[in-house]
Residue frames as a rotation matrix with the C-alpha (Angstrom) as fourth column:
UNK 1
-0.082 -0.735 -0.673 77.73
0.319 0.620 -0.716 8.42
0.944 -0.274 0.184 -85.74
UNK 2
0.971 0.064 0.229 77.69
-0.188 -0.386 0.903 8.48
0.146 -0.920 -0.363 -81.85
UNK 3
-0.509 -0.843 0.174 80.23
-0.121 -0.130 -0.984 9.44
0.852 -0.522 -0.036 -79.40
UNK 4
0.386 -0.004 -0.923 81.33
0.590 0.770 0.243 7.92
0.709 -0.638 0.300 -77.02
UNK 5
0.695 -0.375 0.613 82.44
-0.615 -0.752 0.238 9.69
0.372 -0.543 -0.753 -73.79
UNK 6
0.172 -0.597 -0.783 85.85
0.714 0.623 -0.318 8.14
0.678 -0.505 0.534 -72.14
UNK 7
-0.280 -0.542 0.792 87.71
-0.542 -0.592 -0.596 9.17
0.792 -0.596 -0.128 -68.96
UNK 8
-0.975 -0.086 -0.205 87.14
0.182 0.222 -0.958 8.32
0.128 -0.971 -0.201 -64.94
UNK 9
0.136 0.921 0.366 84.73
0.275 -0.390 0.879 8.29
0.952 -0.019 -0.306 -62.81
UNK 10
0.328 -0.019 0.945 84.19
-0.700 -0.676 0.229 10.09
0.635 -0.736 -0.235 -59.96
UNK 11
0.959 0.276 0.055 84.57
-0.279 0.907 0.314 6.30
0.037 -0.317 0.948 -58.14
UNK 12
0.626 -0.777 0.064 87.14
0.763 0.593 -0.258 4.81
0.162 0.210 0.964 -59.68
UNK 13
0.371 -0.481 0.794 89.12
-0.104 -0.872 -0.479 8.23
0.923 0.095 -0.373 -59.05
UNK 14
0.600 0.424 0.678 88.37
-0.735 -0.045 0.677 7.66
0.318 -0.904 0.285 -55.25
UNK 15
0.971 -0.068 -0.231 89.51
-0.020 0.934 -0.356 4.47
0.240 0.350 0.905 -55.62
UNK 16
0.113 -0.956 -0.270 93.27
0.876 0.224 -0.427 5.00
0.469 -0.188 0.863 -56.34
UNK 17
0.076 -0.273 0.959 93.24
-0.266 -0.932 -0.244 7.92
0.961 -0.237 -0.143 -54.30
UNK 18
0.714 -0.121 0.690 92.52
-0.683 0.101 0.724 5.71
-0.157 -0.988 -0.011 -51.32
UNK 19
0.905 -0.418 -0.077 94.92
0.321 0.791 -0.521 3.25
0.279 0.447 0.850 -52.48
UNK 20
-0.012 -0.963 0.269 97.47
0.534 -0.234 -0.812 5.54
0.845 0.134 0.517 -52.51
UNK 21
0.248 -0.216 0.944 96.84
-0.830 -0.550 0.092 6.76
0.500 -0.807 -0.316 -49.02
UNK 22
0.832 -0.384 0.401 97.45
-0.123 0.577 0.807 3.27
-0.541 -0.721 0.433 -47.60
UNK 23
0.483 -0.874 0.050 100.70
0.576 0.275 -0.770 3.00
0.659 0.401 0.636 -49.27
UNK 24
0.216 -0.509 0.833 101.72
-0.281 -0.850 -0.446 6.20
0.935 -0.138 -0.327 -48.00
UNK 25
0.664 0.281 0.693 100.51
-0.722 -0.002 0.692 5.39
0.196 -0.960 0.201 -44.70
UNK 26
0.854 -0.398 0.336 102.49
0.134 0.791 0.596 2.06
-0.503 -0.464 0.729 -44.43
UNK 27
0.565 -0.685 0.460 105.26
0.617 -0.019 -0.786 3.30
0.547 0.729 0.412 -46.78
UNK 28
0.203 -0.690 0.694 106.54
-0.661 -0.620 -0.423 6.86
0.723 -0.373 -0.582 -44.90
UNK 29
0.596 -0.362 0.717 107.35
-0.786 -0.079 0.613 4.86
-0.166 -0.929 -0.332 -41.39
UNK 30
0.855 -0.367 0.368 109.19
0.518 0.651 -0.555 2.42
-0.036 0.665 0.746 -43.51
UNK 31
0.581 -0.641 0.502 111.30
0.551 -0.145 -0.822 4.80
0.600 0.754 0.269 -44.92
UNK 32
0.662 -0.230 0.713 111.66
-0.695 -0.544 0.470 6.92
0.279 -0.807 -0.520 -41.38
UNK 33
0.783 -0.367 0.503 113.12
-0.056 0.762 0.645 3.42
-0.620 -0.533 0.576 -39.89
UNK 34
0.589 -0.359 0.724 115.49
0.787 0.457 -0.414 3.34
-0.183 0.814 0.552 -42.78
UNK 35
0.576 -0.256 0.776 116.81
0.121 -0.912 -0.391 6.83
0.808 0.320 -0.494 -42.55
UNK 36
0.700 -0.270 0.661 117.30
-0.706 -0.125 0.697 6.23
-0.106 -0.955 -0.278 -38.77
UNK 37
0.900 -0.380 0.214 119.40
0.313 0.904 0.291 2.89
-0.304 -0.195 0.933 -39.37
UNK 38
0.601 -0.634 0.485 121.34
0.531 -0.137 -0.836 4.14
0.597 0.761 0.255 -42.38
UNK 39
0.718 -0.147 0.680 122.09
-0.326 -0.935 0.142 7.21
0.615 -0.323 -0.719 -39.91
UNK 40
0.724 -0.098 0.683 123.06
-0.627 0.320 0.710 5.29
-0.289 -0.942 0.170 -36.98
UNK 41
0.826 -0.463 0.322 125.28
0.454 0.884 0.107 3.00
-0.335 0.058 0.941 -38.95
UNK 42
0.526 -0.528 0.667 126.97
0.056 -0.760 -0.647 5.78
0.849 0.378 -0.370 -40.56
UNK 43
0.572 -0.210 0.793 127.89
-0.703 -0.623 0.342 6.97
0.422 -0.753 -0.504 -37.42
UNK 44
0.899 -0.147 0.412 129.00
-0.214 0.673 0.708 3.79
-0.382 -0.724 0.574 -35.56
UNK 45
0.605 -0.509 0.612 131.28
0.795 0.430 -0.428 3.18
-0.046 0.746 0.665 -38.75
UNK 46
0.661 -0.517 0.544 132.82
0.364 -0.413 -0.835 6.26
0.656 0.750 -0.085 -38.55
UNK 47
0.795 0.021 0.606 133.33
-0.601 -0.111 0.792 6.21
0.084 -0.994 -0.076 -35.13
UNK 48
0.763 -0.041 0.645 134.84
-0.092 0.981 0.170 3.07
-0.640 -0.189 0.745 -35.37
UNK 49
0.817 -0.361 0.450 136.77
0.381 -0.247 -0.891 3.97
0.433 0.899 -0.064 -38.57
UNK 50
0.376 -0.696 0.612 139.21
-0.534 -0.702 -0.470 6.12
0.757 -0.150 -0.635 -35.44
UNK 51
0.722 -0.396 0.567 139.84
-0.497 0.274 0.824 3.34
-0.481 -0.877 0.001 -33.33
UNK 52
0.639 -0.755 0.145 143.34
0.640 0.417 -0.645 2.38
0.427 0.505 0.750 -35.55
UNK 53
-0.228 -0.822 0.522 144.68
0.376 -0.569 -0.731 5.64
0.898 0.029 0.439 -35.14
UNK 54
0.768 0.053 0.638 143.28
-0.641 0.065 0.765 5.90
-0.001 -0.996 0.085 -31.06
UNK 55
0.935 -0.296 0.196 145.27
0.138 0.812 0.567 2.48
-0.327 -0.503 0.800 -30.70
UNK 56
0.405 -0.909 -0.097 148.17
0.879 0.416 -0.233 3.66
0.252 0.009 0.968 -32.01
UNK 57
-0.075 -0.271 0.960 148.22
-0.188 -0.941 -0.280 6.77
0.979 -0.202 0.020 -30.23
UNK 58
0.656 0.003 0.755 147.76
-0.727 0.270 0.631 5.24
-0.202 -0.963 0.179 -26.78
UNK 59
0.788 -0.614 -0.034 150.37
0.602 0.781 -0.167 2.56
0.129 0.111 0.985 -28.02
UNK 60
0.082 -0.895 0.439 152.71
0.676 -0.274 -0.685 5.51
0.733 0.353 0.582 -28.52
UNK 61
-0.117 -0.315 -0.942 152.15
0.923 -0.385 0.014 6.91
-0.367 -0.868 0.335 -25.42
UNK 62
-0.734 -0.237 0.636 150.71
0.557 -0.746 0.365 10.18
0.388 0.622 0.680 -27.17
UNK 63
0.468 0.869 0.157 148.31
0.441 -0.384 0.811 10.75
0.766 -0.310 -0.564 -24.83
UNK 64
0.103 -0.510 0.854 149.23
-0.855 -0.485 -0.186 12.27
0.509 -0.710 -0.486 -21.47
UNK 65
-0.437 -0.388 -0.812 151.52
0.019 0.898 -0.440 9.17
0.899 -0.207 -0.385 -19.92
UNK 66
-0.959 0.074 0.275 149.78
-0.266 0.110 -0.958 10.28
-0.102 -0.991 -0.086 -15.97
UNK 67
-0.635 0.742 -0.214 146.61
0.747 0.661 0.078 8.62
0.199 -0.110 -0.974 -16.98
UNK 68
-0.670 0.160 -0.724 144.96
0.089 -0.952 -0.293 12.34
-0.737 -0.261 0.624 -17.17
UNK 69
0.350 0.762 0.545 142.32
0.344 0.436 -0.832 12.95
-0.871 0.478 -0.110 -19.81
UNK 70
0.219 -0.383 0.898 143.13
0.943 0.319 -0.094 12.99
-0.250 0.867 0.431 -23.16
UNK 71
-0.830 -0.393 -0.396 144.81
0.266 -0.903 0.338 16.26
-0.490 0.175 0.854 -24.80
UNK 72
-0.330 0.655 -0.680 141.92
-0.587 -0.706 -0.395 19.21
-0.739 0.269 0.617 -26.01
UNK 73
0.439 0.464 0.769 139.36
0.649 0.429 -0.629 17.73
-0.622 0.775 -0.113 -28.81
UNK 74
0.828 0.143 -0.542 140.80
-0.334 -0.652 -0.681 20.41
-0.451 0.745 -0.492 -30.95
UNK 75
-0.286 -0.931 -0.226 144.45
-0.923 0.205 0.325 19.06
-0.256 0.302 -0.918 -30.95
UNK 76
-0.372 -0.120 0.921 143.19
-0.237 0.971 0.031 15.38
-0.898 -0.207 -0.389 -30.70
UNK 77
0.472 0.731 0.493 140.47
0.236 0.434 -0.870 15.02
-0.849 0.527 0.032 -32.96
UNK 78
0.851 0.288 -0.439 143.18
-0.493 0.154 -0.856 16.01
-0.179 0.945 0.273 -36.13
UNK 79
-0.469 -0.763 0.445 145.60
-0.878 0.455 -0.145 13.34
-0.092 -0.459 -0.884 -34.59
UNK 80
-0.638 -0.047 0.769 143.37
-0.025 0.999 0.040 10.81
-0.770 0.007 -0.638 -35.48
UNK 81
-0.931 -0.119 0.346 142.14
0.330 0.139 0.934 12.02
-0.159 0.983 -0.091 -38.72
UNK 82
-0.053 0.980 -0.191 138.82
0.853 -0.054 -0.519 12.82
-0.519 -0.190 -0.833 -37.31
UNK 83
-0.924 0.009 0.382 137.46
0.266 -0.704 0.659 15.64
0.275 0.710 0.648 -40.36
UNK 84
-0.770 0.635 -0.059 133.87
-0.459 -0.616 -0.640 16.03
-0.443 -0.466 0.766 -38.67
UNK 85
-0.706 0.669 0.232 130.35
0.706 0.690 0.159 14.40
-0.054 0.276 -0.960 -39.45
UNK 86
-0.652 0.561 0.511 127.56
-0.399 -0.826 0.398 15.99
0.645 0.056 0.762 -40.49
UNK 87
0.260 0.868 -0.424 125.43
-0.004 0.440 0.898 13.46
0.966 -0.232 0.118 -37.81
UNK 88
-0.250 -0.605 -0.755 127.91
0.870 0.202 -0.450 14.03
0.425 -0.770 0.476 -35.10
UNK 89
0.981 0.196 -0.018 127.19
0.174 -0.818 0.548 17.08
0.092 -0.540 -0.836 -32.43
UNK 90
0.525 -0.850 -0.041 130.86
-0.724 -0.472 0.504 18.93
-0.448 -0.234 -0.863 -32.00
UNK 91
-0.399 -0.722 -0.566 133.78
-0.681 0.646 -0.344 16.28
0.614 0.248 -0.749 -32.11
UNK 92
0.397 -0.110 -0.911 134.31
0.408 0.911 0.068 12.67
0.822 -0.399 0.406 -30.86
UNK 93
0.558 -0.476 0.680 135.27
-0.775 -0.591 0.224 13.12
0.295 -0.652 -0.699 -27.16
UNK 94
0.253 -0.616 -0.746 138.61
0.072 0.781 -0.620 10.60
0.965 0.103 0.242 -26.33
UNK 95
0.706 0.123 0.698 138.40
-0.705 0.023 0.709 9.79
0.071 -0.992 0.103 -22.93
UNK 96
0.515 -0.491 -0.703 141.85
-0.001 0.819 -0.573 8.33
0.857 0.295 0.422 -21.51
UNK 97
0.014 -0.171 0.985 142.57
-0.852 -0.518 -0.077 8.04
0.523 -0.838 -0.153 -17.98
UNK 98
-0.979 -0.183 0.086 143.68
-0.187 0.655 -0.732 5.59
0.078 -0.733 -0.676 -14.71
UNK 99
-0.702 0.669 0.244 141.03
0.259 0.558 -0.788 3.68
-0.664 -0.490 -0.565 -13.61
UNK 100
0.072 0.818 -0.570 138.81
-0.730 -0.346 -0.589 5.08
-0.680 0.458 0.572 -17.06
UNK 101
0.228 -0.279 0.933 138.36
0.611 0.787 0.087 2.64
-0.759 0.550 0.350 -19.80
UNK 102
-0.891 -0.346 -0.294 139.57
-0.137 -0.413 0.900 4.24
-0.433 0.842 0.320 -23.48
UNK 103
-0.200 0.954 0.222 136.84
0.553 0.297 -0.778 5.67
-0.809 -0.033 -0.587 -24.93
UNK 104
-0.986 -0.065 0.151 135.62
0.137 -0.836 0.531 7.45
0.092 0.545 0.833 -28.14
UNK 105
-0.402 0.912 -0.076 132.63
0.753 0.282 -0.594 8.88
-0.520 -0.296 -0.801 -27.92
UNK 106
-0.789 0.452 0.415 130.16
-0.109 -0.769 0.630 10.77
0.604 0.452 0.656 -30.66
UNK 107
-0.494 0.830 -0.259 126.82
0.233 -0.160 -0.959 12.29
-0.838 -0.534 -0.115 -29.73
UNK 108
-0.686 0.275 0.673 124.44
0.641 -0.208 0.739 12.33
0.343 0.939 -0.033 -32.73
UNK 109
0.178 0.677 -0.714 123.13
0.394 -0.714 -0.579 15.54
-0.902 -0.178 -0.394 -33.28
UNK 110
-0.800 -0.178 -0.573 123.47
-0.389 -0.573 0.721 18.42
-0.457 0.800 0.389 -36.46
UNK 111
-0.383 0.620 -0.684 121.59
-0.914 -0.147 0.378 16.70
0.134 0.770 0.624 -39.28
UNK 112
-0.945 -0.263 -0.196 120.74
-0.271 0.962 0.016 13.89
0.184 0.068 -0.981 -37.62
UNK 113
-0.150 0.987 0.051 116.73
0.106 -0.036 0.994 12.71
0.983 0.155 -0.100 -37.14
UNK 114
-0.206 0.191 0.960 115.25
-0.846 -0.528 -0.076 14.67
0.493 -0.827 0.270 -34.37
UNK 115
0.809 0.496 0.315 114.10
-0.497 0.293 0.816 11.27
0.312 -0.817 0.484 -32.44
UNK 116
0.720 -0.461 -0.519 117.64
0.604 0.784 0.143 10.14
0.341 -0.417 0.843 -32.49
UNK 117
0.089 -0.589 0.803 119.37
0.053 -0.802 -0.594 13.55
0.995 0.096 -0.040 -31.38
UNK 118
0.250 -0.341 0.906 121.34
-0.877 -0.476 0.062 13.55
0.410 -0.811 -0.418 -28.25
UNK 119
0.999 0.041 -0.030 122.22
-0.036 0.990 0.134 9.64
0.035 -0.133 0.991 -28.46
UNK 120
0.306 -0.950 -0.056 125.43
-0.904 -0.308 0.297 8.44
-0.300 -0.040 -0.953 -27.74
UNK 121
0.817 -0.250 -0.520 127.85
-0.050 0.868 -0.495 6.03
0.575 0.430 0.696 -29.63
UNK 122
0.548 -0.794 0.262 130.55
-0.815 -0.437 0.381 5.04
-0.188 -0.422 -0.887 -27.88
UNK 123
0.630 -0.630 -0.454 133.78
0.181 0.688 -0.702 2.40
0.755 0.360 0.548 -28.80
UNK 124
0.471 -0.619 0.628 135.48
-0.829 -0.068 0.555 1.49
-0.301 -0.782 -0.546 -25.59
UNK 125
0.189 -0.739 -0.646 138.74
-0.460 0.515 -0.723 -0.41
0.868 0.434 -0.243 -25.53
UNK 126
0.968 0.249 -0.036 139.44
-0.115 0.565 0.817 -2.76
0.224 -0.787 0.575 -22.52
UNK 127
0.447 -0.892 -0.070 142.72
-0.774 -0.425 0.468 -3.21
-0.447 -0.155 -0.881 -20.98
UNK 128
0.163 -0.263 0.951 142.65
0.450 0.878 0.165 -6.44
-0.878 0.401 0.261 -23.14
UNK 129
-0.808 -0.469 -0.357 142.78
-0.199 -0.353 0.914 -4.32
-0.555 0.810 0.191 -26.17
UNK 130
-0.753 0.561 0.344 139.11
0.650 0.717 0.254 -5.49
-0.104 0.415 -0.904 -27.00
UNK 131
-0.922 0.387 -0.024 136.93
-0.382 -0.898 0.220 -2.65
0.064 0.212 0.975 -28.61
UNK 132
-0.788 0.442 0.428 133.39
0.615 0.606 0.505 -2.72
-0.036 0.661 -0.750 -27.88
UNK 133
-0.760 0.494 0.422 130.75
-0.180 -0.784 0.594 -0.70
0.624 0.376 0.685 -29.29
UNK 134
-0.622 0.456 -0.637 127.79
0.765 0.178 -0.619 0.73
-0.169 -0.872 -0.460 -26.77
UNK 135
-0.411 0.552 0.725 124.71
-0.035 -0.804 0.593 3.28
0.911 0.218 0.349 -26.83
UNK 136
-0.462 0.346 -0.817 122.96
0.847 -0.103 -0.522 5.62
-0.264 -0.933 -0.245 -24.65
UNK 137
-0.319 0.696 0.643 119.88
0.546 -0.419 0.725 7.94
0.774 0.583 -0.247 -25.21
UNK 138
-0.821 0.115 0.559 118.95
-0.198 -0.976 -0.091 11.06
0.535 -0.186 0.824 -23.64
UNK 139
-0.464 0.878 0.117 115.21
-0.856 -0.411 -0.313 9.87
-0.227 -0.246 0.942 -23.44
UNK 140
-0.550 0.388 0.740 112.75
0.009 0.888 -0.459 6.67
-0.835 -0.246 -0.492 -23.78
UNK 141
0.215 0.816 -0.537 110.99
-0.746 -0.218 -0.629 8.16
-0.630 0.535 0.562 -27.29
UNK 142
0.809 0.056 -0.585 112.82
-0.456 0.688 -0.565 5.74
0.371 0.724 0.582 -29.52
UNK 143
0.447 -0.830 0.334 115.35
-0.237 0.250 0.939 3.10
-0.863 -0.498 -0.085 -28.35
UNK 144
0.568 -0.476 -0.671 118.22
-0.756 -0.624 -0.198 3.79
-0.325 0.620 -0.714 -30.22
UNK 145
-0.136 -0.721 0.680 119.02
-0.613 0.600 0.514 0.23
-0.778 -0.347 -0.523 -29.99
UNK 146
0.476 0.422 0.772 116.57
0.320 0.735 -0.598 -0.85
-0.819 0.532 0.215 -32.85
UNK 147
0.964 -0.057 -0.260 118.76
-0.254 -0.488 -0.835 0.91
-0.079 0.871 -0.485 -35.39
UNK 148
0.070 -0.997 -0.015 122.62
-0.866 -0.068 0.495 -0.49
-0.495 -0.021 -0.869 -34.73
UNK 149
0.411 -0.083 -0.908 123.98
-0.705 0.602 -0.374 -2.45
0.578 0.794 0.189 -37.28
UNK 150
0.905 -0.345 -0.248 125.26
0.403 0.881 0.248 -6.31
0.133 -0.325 0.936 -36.14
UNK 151
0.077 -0.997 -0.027 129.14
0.481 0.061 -0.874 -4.77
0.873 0.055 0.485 -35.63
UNK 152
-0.356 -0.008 0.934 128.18
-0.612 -0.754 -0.239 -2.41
0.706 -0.657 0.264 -32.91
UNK 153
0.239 0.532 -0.812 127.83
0.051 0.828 0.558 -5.35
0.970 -0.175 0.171 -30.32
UNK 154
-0.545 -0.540 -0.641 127.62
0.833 -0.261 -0.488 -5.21
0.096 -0.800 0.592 -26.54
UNK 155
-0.590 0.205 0.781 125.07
0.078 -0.948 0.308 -2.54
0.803 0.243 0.544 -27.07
UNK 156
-0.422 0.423 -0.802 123.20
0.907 0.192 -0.376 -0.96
-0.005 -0.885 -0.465 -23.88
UNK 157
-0.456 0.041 0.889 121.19
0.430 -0.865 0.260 1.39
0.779 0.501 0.377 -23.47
UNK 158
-0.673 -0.271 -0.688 120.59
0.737 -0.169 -0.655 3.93
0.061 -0.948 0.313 -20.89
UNK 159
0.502 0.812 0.298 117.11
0.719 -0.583 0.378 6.49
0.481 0.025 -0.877 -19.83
């Protein structure tokens, strides 16, 4: 009786080895873009998530009433429920002053992807009461605009 040899060849090994490198290749910057959106929406949403309890703290006149800037991030930020982000650098800063528009503003930093660190969200209110949502980036490596979800409208961005 003969045997038979089975298994690979050296070829056909080759083969799906290059195979799988073009996946990879066209797969990892896929999933980079996708890590950055998810990130960025996160953020905008939770950002956004504090402009109820902003609007009814400037409704109640809980800010300083002389149009000064808002009271310390430490007192403010658990006045409006703000608990911290892991994508957020420090706290939201609440900017509320004469002739300033109402503003929250995060900076994404901590665990956030290094090409979108030092970006800013921001949710300004108008004196119409009309929130809208804006960015601004540190630098020109990635524009932080291709990653905001459709709610974050009005977006601009700044070098």
């Amino acid at each position: 009786m003969k045997k038979t040899q089975s298994g690979f060849t050296l070829i056909e090994l080759m083969i799906v080895v290059a195979i799988i490198g073009i996946l990879a290749a066209v797969a990892i910057p896929q999933y980079q873009n996708y890590i950055n959106r998810t990130q960025v929406g996160r953020v905008v949403g939770e950002v956004g998530a504090l402009r109820t309890a902003a609007e009814e703290l400037f409704m109640r006149n809980s800010f300083n009433a002389t149009g000064a800037s808002a009271p310390a991030v430490s007192t403010t930020m658990p006045m409006l429920g703000w608990t911290g982000s892991s994508l957020v650098a420090g706290d939201v800063v609440v900017t509320n002053g004469t002739g300033v528009a109402r503003r929250l503003t995060a900076t994404l930093g901590d665990q956030i992807s290094t090409s979108l660190a030092g970006a800013t969200i921001s949710w300004t209110r108008s004196t119409a009461g009309v929130w809208t949502c804006s960015t601004a980036q540190l630098t020109a490596t990635l524009d932080i605009n291709d990653y905001v979800p459709g709610s974050c409208t009005g977006t601009t961005s700044t070098f």
